[in-house]
SETIBA-972951 format. One record per atom (N, C-alpha, C, CB): x, y, z; residue in one letter. Coordinates in nm, 2 decimals, decimal comma. Glycine has a CB too. Layout:
BEGIN
+--------+--------+--------+-------+
|     c1 |     c2 |     c3 | pavex |
+--------+--------+--------+-------+
|      X |      Y |      Z |     A |
...
+--------+--------+--------+-------+
% end
This chain:
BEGIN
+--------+--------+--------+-------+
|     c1 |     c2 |     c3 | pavex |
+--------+--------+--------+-------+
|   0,08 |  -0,12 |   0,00 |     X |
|   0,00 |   0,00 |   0,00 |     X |
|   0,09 |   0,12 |   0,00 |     X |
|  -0,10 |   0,00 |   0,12 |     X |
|   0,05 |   0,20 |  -0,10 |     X |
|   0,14 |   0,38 |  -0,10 |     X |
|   0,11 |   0,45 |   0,01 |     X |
|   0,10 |   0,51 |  -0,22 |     X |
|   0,18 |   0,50 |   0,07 |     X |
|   0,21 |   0,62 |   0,18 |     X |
|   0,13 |   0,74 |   0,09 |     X |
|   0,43 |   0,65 |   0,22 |     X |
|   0,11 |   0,72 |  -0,01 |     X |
|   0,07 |   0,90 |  -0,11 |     X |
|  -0,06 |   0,87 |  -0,13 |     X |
|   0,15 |   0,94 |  -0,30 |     X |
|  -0,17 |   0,95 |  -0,10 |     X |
|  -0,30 |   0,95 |  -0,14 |     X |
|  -0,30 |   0,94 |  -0,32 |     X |
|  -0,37 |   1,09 |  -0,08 |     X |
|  -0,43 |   0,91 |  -0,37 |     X |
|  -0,40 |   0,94 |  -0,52 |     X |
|  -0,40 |   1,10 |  -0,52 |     X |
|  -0,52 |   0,88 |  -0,62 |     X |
|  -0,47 |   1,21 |  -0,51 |     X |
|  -0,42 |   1,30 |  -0,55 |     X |
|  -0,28 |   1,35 |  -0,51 |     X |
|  -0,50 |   1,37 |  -0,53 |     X |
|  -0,21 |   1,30 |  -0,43 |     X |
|  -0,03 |   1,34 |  -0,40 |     X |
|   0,02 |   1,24 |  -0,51 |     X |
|   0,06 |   1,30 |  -0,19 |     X |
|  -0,03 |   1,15 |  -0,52 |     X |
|   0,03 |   1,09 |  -0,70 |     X |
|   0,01 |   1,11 |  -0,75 |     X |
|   0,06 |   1,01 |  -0,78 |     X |
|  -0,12 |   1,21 |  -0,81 |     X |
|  -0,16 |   1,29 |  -0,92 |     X |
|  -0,04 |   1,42 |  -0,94 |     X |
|  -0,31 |   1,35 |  -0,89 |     X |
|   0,00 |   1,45 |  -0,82 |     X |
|   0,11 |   1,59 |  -0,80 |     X |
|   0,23 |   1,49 |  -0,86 |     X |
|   0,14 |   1,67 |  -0,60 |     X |
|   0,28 |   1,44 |  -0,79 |     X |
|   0,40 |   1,37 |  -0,84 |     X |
|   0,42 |   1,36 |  -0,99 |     X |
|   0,41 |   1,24 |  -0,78 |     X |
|   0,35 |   1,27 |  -1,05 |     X |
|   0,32 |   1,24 |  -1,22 |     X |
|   0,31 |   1,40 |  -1,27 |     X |
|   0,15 |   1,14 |  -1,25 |     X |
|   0,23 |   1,46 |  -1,21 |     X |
|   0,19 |   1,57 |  -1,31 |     X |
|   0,33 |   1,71 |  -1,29 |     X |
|   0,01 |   1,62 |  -1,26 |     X |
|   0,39 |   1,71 |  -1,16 |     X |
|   0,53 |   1,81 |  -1,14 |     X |
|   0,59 |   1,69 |  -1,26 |     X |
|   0,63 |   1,84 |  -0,93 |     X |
|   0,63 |   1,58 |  -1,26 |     X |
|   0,75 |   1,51 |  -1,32 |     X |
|   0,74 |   1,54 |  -1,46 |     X |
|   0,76 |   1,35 |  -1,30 |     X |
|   0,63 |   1,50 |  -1,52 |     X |
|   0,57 |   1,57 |  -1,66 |     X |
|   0,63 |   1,68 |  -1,71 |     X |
|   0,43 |   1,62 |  -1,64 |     X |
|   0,61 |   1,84 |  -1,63 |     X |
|   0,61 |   1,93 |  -1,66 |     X |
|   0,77 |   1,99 |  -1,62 |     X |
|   0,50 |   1,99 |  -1,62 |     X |
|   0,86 |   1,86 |  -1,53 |     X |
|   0,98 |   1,92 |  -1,49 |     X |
|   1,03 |   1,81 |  -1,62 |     X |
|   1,04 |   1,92 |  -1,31 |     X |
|   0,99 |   1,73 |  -1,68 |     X |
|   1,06 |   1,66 |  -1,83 |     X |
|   1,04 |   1,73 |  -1,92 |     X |
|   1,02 |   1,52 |  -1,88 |     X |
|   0,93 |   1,84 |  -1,94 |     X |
|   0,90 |   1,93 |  -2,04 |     X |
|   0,97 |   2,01 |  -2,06 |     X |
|   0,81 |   1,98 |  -2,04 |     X |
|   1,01 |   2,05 |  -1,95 |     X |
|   1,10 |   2,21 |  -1,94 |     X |
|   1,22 |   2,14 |  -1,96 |     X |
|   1,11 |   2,32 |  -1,79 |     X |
|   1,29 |   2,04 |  -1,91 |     X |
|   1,38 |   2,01 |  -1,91 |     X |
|   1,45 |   1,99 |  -2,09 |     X |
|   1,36 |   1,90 |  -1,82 |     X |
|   1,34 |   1,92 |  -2,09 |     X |
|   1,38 |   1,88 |  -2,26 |     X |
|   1,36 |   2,01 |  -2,32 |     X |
|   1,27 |   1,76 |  -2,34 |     X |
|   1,26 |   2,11 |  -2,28 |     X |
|   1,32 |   2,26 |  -2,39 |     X |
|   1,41 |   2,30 |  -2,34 |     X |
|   1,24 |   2,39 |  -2,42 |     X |
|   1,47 |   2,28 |  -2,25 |     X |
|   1,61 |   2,34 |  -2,19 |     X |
|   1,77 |   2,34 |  -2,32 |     X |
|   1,64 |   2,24 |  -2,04 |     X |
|   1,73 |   2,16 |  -2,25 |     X |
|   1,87 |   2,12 |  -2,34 |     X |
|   1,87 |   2,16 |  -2,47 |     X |
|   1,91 |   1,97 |  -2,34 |     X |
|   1,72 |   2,16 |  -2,54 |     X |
|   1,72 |   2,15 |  -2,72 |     X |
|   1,75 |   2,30 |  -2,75 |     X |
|   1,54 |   2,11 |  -2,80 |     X |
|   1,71 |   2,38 |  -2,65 |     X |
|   1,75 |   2,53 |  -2,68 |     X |
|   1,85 |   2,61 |  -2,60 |     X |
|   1,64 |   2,61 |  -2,65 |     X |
|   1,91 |   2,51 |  -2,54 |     X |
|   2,07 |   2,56 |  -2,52 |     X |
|   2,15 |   2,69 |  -2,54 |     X |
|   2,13 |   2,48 |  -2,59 |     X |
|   2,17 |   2,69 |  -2,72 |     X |
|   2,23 |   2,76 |  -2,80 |     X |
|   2,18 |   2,85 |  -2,84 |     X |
|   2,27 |   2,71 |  -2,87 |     X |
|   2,03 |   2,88 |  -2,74 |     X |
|   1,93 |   2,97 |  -2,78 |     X |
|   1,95 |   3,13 |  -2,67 |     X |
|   1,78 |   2,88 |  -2,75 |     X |
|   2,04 |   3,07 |  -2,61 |     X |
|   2,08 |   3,19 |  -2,48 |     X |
|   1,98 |   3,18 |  -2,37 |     X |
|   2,09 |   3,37 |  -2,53 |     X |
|   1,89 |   3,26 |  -2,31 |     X |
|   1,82 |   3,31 |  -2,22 |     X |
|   1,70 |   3,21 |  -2,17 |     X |
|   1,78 |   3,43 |  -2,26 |     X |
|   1,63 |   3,16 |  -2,34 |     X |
|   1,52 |   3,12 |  -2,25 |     X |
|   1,59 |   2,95 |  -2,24 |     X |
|   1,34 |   3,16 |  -2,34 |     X |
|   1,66 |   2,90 |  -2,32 |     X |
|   1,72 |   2,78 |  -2,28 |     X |
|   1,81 |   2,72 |  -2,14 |     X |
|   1,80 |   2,76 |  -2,38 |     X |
|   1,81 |   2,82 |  -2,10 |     X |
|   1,88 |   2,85 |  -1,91 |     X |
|   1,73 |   2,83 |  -1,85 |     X |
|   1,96 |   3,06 |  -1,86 |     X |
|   1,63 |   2,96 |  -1,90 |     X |
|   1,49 |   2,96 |  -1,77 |     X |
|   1,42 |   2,80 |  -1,79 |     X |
|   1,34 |   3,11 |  -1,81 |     X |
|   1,46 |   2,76 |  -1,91 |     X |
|   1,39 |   2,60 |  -1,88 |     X |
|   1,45 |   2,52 |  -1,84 |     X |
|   1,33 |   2,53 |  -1,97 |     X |
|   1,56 |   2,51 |  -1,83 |     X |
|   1,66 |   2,40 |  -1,77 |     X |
|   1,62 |   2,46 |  -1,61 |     X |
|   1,85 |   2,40 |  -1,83 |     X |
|   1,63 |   2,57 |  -1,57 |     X |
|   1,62 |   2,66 |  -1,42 |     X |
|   1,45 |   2,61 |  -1,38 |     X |
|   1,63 |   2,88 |  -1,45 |     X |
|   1,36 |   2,61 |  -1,46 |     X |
|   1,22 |   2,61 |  -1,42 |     X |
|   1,21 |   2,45 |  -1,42 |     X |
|   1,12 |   2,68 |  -1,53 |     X |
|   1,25 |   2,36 |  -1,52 |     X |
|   1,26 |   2,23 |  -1,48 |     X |
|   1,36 |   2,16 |  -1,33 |     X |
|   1,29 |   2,17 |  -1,61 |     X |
|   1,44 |   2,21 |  -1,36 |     X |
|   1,50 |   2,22 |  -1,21 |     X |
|   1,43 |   2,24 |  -1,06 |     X |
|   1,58 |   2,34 |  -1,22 |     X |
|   1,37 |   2,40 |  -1,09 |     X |
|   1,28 |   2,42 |  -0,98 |     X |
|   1,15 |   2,32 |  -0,94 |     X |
|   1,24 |   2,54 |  -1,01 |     X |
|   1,09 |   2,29 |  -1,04 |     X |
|   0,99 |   2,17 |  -1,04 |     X |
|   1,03 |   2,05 |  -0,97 |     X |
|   0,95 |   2,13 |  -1,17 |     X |
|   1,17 |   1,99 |  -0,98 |     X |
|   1,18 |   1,89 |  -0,91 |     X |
|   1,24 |   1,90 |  -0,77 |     X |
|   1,23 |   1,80 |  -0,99 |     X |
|   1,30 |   2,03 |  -0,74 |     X |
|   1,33 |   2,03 |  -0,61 |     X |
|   1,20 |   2,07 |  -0,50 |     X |
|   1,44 |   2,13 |  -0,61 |     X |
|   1,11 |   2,15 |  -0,57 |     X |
|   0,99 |   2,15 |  -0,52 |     X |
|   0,92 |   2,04 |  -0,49 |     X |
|   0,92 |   2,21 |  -0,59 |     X |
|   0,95 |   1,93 |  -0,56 |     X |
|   0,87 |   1,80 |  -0,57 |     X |
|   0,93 |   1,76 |  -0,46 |     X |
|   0,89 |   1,70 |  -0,70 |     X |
|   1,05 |   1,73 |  -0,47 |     X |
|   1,14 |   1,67 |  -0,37 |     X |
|   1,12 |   1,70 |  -0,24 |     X |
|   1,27 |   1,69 |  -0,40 |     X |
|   1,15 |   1,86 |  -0,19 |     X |
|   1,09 |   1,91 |  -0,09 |     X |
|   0,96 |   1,85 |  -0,03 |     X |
|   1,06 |   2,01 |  -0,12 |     X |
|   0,89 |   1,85 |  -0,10 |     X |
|   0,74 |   1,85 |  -0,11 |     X |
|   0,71 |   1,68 |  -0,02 |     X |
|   0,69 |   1,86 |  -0,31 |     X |
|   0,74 |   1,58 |  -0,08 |     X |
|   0,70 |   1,51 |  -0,03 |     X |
|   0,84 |   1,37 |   0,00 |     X |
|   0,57 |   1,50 |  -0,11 |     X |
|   0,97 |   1,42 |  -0,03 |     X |
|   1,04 |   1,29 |  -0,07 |     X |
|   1,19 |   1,30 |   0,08 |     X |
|   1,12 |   1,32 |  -0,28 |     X |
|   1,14 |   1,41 |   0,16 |     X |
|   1,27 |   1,49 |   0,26 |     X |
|   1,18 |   1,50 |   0,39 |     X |
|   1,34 |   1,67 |   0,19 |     X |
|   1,19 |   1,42 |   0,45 |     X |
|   1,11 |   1,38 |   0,56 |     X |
|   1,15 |   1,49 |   0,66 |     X |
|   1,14 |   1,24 |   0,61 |     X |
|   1,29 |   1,52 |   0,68 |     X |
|   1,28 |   1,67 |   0,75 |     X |
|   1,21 |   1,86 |   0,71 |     X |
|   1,43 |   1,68 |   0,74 |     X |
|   1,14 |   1,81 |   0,61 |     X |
|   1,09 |   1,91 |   0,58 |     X |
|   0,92 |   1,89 |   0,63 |     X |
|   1,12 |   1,94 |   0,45 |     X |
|   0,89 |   1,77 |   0,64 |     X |
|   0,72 |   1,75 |   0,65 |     X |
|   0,66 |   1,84 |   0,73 |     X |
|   0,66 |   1,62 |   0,70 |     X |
|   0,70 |   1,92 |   0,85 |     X |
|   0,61 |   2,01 |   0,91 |     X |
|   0,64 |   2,14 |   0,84 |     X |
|   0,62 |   2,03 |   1,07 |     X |
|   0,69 |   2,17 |   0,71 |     X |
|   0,68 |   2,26 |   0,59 |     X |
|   0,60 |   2,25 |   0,53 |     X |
|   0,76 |   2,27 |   0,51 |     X |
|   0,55 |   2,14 |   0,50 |     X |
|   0,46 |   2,09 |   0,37 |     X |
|   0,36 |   2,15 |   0,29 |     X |
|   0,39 |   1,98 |   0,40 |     X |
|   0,28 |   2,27 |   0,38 |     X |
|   0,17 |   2,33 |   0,36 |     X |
|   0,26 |   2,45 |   0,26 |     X |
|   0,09 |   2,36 |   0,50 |     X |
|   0,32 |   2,50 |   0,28 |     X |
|   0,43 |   2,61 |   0,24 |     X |
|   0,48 |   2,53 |   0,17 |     X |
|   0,53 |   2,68 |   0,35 |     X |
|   0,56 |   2,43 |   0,14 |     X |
|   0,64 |   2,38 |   0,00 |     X |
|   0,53 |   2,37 |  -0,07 |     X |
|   0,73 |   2,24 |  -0,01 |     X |
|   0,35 |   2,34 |  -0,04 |     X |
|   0,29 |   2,30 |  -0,16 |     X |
|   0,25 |   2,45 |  -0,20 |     X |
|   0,16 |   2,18 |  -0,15 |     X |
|   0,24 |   2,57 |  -0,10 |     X |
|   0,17 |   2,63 |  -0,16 |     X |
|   0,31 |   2,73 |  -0,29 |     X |
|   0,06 |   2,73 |  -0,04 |     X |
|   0,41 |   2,70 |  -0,22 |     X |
|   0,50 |   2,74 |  -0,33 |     X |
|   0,53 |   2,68 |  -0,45 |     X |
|   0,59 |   2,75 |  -0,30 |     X |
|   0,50 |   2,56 |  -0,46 |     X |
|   0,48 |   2,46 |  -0,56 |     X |
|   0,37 |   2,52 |  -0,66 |     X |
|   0,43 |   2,31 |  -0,50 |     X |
|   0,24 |   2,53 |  -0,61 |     X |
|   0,13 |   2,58 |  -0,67 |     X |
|   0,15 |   2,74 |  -0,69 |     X |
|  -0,01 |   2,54 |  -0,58 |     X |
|   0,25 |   2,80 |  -0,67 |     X |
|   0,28 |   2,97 |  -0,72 |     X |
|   0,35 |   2,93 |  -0,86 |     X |
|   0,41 |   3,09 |  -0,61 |     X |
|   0,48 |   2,91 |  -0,81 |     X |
|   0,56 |   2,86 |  -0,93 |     X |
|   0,51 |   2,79 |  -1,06 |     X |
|   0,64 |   2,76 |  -0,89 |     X |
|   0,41 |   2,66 |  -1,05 |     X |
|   0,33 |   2,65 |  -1,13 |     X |
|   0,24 |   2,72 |  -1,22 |     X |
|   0,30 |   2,62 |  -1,09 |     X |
|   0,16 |   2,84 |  -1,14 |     X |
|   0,05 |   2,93 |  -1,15 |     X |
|   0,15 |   3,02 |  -1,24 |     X |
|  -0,03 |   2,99 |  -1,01 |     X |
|   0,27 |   3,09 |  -1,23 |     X |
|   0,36 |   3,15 |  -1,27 |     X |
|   0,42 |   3,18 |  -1,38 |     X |
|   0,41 |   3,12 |  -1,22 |     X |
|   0,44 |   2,99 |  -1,40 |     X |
|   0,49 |   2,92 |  -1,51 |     X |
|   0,40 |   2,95 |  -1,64 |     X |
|   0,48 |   2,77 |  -1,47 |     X |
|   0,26 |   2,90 |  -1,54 |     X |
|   0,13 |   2,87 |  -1,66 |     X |
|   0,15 |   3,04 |  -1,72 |     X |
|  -0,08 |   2,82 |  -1,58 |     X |
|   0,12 |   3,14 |  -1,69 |     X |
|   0,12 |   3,25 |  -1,69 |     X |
|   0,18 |   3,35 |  -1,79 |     X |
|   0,14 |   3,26 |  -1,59 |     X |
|   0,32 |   3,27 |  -1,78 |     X |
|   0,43 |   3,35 |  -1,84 |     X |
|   0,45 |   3,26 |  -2,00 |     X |
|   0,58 |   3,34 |  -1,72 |     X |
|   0,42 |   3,15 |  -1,99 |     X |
|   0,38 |   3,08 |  -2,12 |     X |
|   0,33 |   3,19 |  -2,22 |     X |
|   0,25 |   2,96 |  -2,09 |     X |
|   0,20 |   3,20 |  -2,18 |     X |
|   0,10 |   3,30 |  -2,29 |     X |
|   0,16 |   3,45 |  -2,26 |     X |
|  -0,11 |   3,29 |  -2,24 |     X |
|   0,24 |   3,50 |  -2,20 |     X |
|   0,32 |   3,61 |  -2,18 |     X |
|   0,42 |   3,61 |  -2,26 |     X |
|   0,36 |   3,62 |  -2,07 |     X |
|   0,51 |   3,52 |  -2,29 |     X |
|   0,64 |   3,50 |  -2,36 |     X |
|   0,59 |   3,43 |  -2,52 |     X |
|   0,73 |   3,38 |  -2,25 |     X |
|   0,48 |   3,39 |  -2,51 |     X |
|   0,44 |   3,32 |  -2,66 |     X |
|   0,32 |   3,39 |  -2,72 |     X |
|   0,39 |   3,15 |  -2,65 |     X |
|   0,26 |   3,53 |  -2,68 |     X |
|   0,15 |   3,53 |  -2,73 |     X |
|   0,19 |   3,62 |  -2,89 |     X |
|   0,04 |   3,60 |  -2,62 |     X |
|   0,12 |   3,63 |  -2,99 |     X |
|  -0,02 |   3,54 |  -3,00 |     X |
|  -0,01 |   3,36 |  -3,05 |     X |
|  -0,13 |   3,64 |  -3,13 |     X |
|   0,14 |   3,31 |  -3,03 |     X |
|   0,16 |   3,21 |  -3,11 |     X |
|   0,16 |   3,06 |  -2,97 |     X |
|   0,33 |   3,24 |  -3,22 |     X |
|   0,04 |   3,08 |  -2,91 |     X |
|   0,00 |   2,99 |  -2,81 |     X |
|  -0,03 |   2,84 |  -2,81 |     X |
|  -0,08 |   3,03 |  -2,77 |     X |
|  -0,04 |   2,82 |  -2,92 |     X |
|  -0,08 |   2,70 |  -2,99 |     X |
|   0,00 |   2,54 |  -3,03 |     X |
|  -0,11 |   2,75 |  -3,10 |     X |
|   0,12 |   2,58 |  -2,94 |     X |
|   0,23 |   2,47 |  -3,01 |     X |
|   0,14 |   2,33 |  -2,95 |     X |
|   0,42 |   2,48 |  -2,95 |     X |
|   0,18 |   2,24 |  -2,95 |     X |
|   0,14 |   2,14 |  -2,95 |     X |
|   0,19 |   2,11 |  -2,74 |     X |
|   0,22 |   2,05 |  -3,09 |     X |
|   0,31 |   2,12 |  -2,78 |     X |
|   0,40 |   2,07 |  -2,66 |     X |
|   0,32 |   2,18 |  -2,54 |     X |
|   0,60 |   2,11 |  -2,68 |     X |
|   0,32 |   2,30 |  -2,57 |     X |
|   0,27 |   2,40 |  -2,46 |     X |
|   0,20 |   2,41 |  -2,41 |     X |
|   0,26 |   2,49 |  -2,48 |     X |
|   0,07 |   2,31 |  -2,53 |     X |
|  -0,06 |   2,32 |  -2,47 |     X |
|  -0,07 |   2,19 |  -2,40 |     X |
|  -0,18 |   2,33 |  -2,58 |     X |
|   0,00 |   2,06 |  -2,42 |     X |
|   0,02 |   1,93 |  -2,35 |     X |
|   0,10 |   2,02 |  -2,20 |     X |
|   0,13 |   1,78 |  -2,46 |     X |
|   0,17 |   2,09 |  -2,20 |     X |
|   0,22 |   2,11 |  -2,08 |     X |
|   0,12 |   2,22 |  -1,98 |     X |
|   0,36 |   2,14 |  -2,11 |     X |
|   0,08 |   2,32 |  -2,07 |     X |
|   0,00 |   2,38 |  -1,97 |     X |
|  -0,12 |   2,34 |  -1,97 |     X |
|  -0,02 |   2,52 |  -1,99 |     X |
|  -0,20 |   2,25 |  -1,97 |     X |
|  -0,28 |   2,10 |  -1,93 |     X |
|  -0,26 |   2,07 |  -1,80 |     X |
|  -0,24 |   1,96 |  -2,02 |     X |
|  -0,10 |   2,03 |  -1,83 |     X |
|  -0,09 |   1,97 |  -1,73 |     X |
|  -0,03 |   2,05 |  -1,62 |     X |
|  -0,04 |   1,86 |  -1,75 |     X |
|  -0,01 |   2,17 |  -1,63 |     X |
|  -0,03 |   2,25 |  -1,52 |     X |
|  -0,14 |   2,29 |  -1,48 |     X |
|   0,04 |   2,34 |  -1,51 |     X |
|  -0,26 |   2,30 |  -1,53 |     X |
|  -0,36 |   2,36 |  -1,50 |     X |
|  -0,39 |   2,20 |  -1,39 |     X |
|  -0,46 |   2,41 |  -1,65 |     X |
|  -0,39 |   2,14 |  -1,45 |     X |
|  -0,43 |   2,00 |  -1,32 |     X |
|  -0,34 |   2,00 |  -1,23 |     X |
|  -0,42 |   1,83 |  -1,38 |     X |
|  -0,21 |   2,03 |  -1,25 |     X |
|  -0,14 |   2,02 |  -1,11 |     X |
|  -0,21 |   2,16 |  -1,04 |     X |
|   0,05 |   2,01 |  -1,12 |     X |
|  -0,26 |   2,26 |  -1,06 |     X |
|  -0,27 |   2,40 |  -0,97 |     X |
|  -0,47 |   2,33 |  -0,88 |     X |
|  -0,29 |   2,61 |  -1,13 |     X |
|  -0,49 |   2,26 |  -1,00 |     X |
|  -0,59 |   2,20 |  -0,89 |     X |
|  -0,63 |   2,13 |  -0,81 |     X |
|  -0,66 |   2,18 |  -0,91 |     X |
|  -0,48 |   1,97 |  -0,82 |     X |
|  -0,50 |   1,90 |  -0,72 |     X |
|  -0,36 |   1,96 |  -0,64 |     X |
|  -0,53 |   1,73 |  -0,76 |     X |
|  -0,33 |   2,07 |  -0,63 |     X |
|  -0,23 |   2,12 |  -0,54 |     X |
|  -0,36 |   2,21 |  -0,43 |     X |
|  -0,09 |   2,23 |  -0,64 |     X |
|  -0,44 |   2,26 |  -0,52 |     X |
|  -0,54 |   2,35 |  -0,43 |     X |
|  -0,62 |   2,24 |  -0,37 |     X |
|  -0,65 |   2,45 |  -0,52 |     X |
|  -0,68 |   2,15 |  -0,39 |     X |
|  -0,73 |   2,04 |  -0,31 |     X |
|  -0,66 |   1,96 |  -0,26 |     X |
|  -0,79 |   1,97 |  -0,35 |     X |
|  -0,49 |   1,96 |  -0,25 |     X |
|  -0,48 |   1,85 |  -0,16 |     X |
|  -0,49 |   1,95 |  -0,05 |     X |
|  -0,34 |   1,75 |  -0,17 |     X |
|  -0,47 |   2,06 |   0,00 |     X |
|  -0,47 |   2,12 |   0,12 |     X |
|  -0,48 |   2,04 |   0,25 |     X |
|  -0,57 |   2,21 |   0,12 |     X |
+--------+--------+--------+-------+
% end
């Protein structure tokens, strides 16, 4: 039996998702200067958040505070997407990923 409710493995799956998303635009845009750093930096941040979050047993009386910083960063993320891409919002990958942030900002608001 998991120690993780399903929605805390709905979080898990869905941060890992979106920190392999960024990750992978990171490395492919490398040689792209600026924004190939903020996604290697933003996929980064997704999994130390994760980690925090539920994998570092000395942090559990944080937990409320790593998730709600989890769910900023996310909300942030989603945000700056359609900020940094508008009006060309439509890629394929962006919309599979801000999906799946929009589900992580809601089972991060309900796991409370």
């Amino acid at each position: 039996m998991s120690r993780f409710t399903p929605k805390q493995i709905g979080i898990i799956v869905l941060t890992t998702i979106t920190a392999l998303i960024h990750l992978f635009l990171g490395f492919t845009s490398l040689g792209d200067g600026f924004f190939g750093i903020v996604f290697l930096l933003n996929g980064l941040g997704y999994l130390t958040l994760l980690v925090a979050l539920y994998f570092i047993p000395q942090l559990a009386d944080r937990r409320p505070l790593i998730r709600w910083a989890l769910l900023g960063f996310t909300a942030v993320t989603f945000v700056l997407y359609f900020v940094f891409n508008w009006p060309d919002v439509w890629s394929v990958l962006g919309i599979i990923d801000k999906t799946v942030e929009l589900i992580l900002i809601i089972l991060l608001w309900l796991d409370r």
